[in-house]
N, C-alpha and C positions, 0 to 999 in steps of 0.2 A: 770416159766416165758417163754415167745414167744422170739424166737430166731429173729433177726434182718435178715432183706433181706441178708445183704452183710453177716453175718455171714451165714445163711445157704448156699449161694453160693459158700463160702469158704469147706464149711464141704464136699461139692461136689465135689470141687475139693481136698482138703489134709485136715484131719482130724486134732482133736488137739486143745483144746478151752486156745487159748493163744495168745501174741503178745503187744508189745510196743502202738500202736494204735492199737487194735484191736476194733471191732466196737460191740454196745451195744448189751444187751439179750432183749432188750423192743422194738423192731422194730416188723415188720410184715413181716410175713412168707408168707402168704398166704393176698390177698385183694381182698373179693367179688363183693367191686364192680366195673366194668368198664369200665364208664362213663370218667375216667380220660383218658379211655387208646383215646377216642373218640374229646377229646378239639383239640381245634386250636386256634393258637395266634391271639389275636384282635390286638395287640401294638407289637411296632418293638423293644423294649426291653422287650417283655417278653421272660421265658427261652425256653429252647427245650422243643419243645413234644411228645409225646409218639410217633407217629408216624414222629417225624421229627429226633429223636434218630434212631429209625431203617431207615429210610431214609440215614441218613450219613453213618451208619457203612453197607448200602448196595455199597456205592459210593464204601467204600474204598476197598469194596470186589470184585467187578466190575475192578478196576484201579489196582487190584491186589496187594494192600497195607493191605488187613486184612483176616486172617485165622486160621484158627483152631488152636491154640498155641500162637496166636498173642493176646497182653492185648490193651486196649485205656484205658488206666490212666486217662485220661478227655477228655470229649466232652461234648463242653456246647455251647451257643451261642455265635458266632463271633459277638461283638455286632457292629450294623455301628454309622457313622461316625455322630457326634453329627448335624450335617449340616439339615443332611437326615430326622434325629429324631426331629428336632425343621422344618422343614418345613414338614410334615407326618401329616396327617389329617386323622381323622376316617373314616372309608370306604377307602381309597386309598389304593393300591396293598402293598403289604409285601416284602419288599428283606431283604430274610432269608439266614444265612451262616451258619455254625459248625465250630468251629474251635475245633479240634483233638490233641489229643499227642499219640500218637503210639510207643508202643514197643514190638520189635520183639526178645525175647531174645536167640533163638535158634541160629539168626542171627547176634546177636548183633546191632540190627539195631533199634535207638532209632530218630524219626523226631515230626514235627509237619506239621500239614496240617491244609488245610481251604477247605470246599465241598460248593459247591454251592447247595444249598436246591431246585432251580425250576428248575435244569440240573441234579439233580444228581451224577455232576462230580466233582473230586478231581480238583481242579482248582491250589494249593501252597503244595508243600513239601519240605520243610528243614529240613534235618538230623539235628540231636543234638551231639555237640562235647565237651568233658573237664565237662559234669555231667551227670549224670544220671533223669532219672523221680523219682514221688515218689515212696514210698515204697509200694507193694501191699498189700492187702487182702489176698493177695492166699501167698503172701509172710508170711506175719504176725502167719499165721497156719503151712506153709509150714517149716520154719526155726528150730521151735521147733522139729518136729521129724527128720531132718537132725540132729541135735546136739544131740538127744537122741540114734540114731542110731552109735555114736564117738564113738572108742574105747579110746582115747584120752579121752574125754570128761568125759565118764563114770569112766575113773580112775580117775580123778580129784574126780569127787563125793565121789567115794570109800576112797577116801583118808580122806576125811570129815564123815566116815561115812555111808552116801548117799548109796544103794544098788538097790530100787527100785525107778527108775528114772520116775515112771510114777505119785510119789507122789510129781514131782517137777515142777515148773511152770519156765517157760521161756520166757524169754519176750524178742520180735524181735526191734533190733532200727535200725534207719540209720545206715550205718557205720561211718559218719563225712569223716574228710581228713585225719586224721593221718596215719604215714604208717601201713602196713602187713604185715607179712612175708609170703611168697608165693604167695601174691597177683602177677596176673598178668596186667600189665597197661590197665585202660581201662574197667578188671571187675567191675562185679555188685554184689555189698558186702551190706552184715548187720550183723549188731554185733547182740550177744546174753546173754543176763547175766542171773542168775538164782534164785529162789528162793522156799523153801522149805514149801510148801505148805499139806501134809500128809493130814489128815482128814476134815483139816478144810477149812472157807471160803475164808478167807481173804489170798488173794494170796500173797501179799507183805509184812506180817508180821515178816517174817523170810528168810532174805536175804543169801543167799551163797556166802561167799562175798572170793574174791579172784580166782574168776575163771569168765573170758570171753571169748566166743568161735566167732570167724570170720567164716562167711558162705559167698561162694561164690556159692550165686544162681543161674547163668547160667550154673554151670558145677553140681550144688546140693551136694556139699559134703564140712567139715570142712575144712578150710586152715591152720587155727592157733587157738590153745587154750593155752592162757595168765593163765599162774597158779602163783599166786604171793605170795603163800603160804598160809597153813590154817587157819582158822579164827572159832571159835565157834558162831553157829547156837544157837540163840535165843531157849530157853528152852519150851516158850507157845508163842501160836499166838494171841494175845488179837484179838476179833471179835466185829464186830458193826450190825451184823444183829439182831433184835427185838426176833427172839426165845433166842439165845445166852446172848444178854442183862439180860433178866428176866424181871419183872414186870418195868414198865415206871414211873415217877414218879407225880402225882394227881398234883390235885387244877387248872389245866388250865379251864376255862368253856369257852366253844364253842364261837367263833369266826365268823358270817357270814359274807360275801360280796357277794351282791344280787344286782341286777339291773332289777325288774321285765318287766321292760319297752322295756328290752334289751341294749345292747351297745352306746354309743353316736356315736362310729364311723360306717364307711358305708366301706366294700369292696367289690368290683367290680373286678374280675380277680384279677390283681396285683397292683389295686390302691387301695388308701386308702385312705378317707379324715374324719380329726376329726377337729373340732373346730380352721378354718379357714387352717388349716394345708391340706397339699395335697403333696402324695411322692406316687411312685412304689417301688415295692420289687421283688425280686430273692432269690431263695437258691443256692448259687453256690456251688461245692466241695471243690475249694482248698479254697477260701476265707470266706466261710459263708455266712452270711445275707447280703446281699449288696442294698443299697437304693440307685435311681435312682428320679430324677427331683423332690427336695425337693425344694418348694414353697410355701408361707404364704399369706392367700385372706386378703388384703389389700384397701378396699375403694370399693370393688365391681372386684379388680382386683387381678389378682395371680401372684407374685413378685417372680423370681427366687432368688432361696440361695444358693441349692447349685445345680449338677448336678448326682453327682454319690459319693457313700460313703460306702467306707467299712474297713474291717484290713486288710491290704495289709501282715504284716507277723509277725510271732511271733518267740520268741527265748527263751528258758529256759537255760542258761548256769548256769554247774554246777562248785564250787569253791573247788574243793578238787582235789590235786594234784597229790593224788593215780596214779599208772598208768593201773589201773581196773576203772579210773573216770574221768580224764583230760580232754575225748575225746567227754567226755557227756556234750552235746547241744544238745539242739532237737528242732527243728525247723517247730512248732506244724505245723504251716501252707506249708509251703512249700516244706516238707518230707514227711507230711502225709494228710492233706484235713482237715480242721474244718466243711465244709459241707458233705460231705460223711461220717465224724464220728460224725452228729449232732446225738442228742437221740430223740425216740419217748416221747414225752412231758406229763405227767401225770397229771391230773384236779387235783387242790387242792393241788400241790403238788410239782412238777416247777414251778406252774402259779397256781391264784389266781381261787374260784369256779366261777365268774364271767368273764372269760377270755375264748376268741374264737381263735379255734388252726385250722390251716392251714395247708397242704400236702403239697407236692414236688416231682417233677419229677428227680429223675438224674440216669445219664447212671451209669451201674456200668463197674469197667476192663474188663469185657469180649463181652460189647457191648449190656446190655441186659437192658433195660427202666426199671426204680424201683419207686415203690410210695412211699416216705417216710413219713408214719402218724402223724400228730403233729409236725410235724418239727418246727415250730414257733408261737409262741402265739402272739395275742394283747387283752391287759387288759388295762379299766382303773382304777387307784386307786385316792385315796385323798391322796391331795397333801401339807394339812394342811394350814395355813393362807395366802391369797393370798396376800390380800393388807388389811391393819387397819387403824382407828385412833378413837378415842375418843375426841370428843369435850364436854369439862366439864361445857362450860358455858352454852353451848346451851339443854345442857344437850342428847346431840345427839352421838350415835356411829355406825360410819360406816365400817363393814367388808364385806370380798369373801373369802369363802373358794375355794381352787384351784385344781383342777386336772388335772392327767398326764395322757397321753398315753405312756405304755410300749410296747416296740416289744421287744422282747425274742427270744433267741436260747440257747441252751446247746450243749456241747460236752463233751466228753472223748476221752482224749489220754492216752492210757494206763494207768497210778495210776493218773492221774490229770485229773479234771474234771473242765470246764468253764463255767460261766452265761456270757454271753454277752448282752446287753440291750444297746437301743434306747429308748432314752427316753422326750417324746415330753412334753410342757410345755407349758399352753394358753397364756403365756407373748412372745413367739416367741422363746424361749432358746428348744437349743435342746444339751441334756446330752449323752453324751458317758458313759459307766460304762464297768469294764473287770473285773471279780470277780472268784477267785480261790477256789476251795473245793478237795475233794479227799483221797489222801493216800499219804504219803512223802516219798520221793524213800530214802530208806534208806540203811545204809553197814552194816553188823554185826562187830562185838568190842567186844574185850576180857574183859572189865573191864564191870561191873553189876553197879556201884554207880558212879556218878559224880565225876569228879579228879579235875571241873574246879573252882566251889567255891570256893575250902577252900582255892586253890593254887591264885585267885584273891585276897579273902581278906586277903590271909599273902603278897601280894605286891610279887609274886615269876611268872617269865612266865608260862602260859597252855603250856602245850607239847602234842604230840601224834594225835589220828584223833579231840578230842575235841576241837582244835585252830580251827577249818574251821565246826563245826558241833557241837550241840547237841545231848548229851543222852536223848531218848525220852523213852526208856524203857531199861530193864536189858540186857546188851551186843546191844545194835541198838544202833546208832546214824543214826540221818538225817542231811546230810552237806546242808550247804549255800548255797542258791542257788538264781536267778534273774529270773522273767518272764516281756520279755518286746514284746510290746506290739508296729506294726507301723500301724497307722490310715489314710489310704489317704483320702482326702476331696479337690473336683474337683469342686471349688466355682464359680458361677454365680451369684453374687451379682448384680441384678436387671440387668442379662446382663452378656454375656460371659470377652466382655472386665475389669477385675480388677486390684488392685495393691495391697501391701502389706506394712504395717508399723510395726513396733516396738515399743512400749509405755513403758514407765519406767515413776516413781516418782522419785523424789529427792528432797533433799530440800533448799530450798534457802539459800545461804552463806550471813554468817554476815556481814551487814551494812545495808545503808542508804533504798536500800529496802525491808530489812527485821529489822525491828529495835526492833522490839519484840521477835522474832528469832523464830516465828509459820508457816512462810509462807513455803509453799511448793507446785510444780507445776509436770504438767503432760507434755512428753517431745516427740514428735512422732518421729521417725526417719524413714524416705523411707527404705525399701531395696528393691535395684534399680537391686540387680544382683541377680541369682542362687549361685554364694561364697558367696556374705555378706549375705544372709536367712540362714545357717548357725548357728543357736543360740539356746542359751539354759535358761535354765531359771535361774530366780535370785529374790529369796524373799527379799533381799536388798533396790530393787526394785520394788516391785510390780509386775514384767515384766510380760505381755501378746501381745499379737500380734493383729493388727488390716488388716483385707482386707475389703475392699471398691472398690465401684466404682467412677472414677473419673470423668466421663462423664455425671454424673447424681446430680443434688442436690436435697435437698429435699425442702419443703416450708419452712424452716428455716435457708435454703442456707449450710448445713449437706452434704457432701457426705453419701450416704447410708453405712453403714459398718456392718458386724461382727466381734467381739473381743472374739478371743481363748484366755479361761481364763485357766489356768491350774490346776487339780488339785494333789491328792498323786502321788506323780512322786518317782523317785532317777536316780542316774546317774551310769554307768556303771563301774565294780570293775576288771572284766578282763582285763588284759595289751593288750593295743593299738595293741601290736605286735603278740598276741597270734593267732593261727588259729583260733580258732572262731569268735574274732573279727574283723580279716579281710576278711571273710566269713558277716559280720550281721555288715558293719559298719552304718546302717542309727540308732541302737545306740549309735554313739557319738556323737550324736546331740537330743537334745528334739524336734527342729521345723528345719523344709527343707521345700522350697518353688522350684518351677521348673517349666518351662514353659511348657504346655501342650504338651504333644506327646502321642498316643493314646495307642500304644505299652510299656508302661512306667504303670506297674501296679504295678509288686510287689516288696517291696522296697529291696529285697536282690539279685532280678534278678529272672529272671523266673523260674532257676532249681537249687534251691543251693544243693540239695542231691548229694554228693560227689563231689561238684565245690568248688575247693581251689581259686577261684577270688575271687576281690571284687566288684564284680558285687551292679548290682541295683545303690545305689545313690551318689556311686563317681564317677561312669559312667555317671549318667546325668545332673550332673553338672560342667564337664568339661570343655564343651565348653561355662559355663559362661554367659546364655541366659540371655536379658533384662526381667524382671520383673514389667517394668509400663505401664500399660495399656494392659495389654495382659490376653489372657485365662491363668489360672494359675493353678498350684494343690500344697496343703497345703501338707506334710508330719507331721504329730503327734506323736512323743514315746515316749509314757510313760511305766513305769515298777515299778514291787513292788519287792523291796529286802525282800528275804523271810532267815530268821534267825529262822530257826524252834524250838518251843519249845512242850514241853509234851504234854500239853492241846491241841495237833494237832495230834496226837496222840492218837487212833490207825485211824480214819478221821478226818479232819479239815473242821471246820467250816471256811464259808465264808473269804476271805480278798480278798480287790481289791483296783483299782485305776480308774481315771479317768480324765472328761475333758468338760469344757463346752463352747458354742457357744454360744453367747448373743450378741442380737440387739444390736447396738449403735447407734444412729442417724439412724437409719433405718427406724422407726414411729417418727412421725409428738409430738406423747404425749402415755403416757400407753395401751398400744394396750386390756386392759383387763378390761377397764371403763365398757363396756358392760355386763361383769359376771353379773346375776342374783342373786340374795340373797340364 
């Protein structure tokens, strides 16, 4: 297989094919062709370009902010100010910015800058204080042969065993907040845990469980190695590659999806218009797929919905109170990049044979322009019965079958692997989907057989690692764990000015108007502040949330609206008080509403890698902003509680969650009378 850009960049700098996020083998090495390296932005939200990439990281070298040992973690487009972008007319001049994060770690000098792209010049630099950037590439390679180099380290292994340490796999993470011993205030730390890997594929089938090593990568050598005593090393590594497998099992017969005609939709640089629908796209690194000026043609006219939509942050905390486990949260997006670790995308295979995949431009840490192939697909599929009915006297039946527009990306962070999907709908619904696959980070465990059945059905407590985890194979368990998931959605419902409601059912209390006792109504409540948006969801209820505008009606005297319907959600199991939850609190809330500020992206705060705050959305709802009639942005988190069992094991098949955005009073009547037979 082709080693990925950021992976071989890595190998150039420290060798060692390992790391927590490390980035895929399906990338491109080499790209013959370079016409990309030659574009230039038509639209003031498209990303950087090849030349606007080397353009900033020349400012910074000029201004004497970038050199040889110096990393840019990110550098993407400073996007401007929505003003600018709604009065910006094709053909009219371009004002382009970079905004940077710099780390100088010889210096210990961690900032962010913004460069002017038509000066050249570093124009903002603010040092960063109380966290760090994310975790590198160079890091993710680099950690593993620090730790293998421990004399410390390697006795631990010996003690398991363990003699040839090059048969073991190490996997780089954040370090989180908790303490260190030897840390000094201020370093730049990553944990390291290990797993025993010998001949075979599957790197994480045979955990070393009871040993973590602290790397403080500015000085490059171990600080502390957690040995919490020996634990037995799984005896085989079950493998899921197709030679390992053996024969596959018959009777499927072939499957086509064909569009000889081609695609219904149309892209144009970074737009995209399918079946009244009209949106831009980006690949960003820390956030992924991010969609910009989503709009539905309406009467001959194109009606804003929303402005800007992406996952502002994710969080995987771990429920096992081990203290080789406590500390584990990963904090996919904000520690490590979902667009930087997206995968190059394979026909047939992430994406449908009928589906059209699209490149990307991103810097990587050392300042150097990379194409990533396939980063994102759009396919359309069927979307099964649109709208029916059968009329039996007329002897008349009328159906549409319906179809969707998918946009797709993928990731890997280390054993977990993400489908993210946008997913457009000709009825005006546009679906969110977050769908998990992978390998279950698992501990090794003395016992080979389950201890929790029998001791469930004699009525006696579970004891041991099985209360917080499943045995998934002989000595493994995989502990409990949560993937949540925050969505921001920066709504323009026909018009920046919106408001936001709350909708619940209930039903009518008995008497004089309910005297059959059937009646039951639909209840809107304003939420007038940044405190009361605040909420969470309730099947009790029905509860979903409506924004609208209130300056607008429609011909049926409707404020225009969308209603977030919610879908597989759960709520959060770690204590309120615990460090990670006071790290990632925009989980203790399903919906945050917040008055727009441009600077207000990601919902745990811009750098939570080793920031003990709780930054991001207790921060921007302090001061309590009004919420009616004003520009607004939606916060969404949803999460799937993951209760790991066998059959996920030794990869898991698909599970996810999600959420959907549906018209309400937005059309006049079914916006999809028009479908054709």
């Amino acid at each position: 297989m082709k080693k990925s850009t950021l992976a071989v960049l890595a190998s150039l700098m420290l060798a060692a094919p390992t790391g927590h996020a490390a980035p895929q083998p399906d990338g491109n090495a080499t790209v013959k062709d370079d016409a990309w390296k030659k574009r230039s932005p038509d639209h003031p939200l498209d990303p950087l370009t090849h030349g606007e990439v080397q353009a900033a990281v020349e400012a910074l070298r000029s201004a004497g902010r970038f050199a040889d040992g110096v990393f840019v973690p990110t550098l993407v487009l400073r996007e401007p100010s929505k003003e600018s972008v709604r009065d910006w007319a094709p053909g009219a001049p371009l004002k382009r910015e970079a905004f940077a994060v710099v780390l100088d770690r010889a210096n210990r000098v961690k900032a962010e800058a913004v460069i002017d792209l038509a000066t050249n010049t570093v124009t903002s630099w603010t040092e960063i204080t109380g966290s760090q950037p994310h975790v590198l590439v160079e890091e993710f390679y680099g950690v593993p042969e620090i730790v293998k180099a421990d004399p410390d380290w390697c006795a631990a292994m010996a003690k398991r065993g363990v003699t040839d340490v090059s048969k073991v796999h190490v996997d780089t993470w954040a370090a989180g907040v908790l303490p260190a011993e030897g840390a000094v205030p201020g370093a730049r730390l990553c944990r390291a845990i290990a797993f025993y890997r010998g001949e075979g594929k599957n790197p994480y089938a045979r955990p070393i469980e009871g040993v973590v090593a602290v790397v403080d990568v500015e000085l490059g050598k171990v600080i502390q190695v957690l040995d919490t005593g020996v634990r037995p090393i799984a005896k085989k590594a079950p493998e899921f590659d197709a030679a390992s497998l053996g024969a596959p099992r018959t009777g499927l017969k072939p499957l086509s999806i064909e569009q000889p005609e081609g695609p219904s939709f149309a892209i144009n640089g970074h737009e995209v218009r399918w079946q009244n629908w009209r949106f831009r796209y980006a690949m960003h690194p820390r956030e992924g797929l991010v969609l910009y000026t989503i709009g539905f043609e309406d009467g001959g006219k194109l009606r804003p919905i929303l402005y800007r939509a992406s996952h502002s942050e994710m969080i995987v905390p771990y429920g096992d109170p081990d203290p080789n486990w406590y500390w584990r949260a990963a904090f996919d997006e904000g520690e490590y990049g979902m667009g930087r670790l997206c995968n190059e995308l394979q026909e047939g295979l992430d994406a449908p044979g009928n589906a059209v995949f699209v490149d990307a431009v991103l810097a990587n840490e050392t300042g150097v322009p990379e194409l990533r192939r396939n980063a994102v697909a759009f396919f359309e599929r069927d979307g099964g019965i649109l709208w029916k009915h059968c009329d039996e006297d007329a002897g008349l039946r009328y159906v549409r079958r319906s179809r969707e527009l998918v946009v797709l990306h993928t990731v890997t962070v280390g054993n977990y692997d993400y489908i993210l999907k946008w997913i457009f709908h000709q009825d005006g619904v546009l679906e969110v989907r977050a769908e998990a696959s992978g390998i279950l980070l698992a501990k090794g465990a003395p016992q080979a057989l389950c201890e929790t059945c029998i001791a469930a059905a004699e009525g006696k407590a579970v004891e041991g690692d099985e209360r917080v985890g499943t045995l998934v194979d002989h000595q493994v368990i995989a502990p409990n764990h949560q993937h949540f998931f925050s969505v921001r959605l920066d709504f323009d419902i026909d018009g920046p000015q919106n408001s936001v409601a709350e909708v619940n059912v209930s039903s009518f209390p008995a008497g004089p108007d309910n005297p059959q006792l059937n009646a039951f109504q639909v209840e809107k409540t304003p939420l007038v502040s940044e405190r009361q948006a605040q909420r969470d969801i309730n099947l009790d209820s029905h509860r979903h949330w409506k924004i609208y505008n209130p300056s607008v009606k429609t011909a049926l005297g409707h404020y225009p609206s969308y209603l977030l319907v919610p879908g597989d959600n759960s709520v959060p199991y770690i204590h309120p008080d615990s460090a990670t939850r006071k790290r990632a609190r925009f989980v203790d809330h399903h919906f945050w509403a917040t008055a727009y500020r441009p600077e207000e992206v990601y919902a745990a705060g811009p750098h939570p890698n080793q920031n003990p705050a709780s930054e991001g959305m207790p921060e921007w709802i302090s001061d309590n902003q009004s919420l009616e009639d004003r520009d607004l942005v939606v916060w969404y988190t949803m999460g799937l509680t993951h209760v790991p069992r066998p059959e996920e094991w030794p990869i898991m098949p698909t599970a996810g969650m999600g959420f959907k955005l549906v018209p309400m009073s937005f059309f006049n009547e079914n916006p999809t009378l028009d479908v054709p037979e």
